[in-house]
C-alpha positions in Angstrom: 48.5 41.4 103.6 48.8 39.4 100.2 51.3 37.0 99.2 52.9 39.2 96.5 53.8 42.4 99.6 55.1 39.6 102.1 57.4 38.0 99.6 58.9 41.4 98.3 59.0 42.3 102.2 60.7 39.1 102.9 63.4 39.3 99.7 63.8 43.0 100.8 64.9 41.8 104.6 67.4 39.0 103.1 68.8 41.5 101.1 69.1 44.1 103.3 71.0 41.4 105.9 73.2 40.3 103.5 74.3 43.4 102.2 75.1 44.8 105.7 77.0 41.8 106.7 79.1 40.5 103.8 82.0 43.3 104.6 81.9 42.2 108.2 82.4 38.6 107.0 85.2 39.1 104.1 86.8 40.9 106.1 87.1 38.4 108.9 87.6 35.6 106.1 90.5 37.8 104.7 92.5 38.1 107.7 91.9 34.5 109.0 93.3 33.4 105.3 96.1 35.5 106.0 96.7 34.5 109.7 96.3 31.2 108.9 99.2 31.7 105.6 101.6 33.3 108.2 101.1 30.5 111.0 101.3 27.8 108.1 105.0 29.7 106.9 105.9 29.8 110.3 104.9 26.4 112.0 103.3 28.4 115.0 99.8 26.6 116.3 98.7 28.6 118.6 94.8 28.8 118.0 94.2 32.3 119.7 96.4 33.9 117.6 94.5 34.6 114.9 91.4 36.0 117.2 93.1 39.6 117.9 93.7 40.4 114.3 90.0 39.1 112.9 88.7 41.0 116.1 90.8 44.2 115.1 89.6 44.2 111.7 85.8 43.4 112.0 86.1 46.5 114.5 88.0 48.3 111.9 85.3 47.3 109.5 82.3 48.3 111.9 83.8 51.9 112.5 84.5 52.9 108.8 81.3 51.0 107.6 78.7 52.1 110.2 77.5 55.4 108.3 76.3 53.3 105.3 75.4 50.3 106.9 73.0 52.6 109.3 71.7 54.3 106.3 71.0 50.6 104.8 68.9 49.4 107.6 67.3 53.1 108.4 66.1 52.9 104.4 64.7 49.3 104.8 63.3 50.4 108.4 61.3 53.2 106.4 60.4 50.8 103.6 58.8 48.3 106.0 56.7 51.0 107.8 55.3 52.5 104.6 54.3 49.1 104.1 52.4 48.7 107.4 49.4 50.5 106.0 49.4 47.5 103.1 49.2 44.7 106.1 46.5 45.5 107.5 43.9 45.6 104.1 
């Protein structure tokens, strides 16, 4: 395998990752901005409070995203094996 295949194989798997995760992540980020506004109005501290909503929503996220984000990581799982045959020269 030559440096030139293993870097595009390597920038392809960071961007696959990324991709997949960010609406998992802004999603969480979103809600725990919001929770956090709505504890902040309210003076209530309790720290579990906001884990049931970000929980709720990343499942949320995960149920309505999971075609594409299983289409994302079948289409880099294809890319990668037609690239075997390259690692091996």
């Amino acid at each position: 395998m030559n440096q030139e295949t293993a870097i595009e194989m390597l920038r392809s798997l960071i961007t696959v990752s990324l991709l997949v995760v960010t609406p998992i992540i802004l999603a969480s980020i979103i809600v725990g901005v919001i929770i956090s506004l709505l504890q902040a109005i309210t003076s209530i501290q309790e720290p579990t409070l906001s884990f049931a909503p970000k929980l709720i929503a990343i499942g949320a996220v995960i149920i309505v995203g999971a075609p594409w984000m299983v289409r994302q990581l079948m289409e880099f799982a294809v890319f990668f094996i037609t690239k075997i045959p390259e690692m091996t020269r």
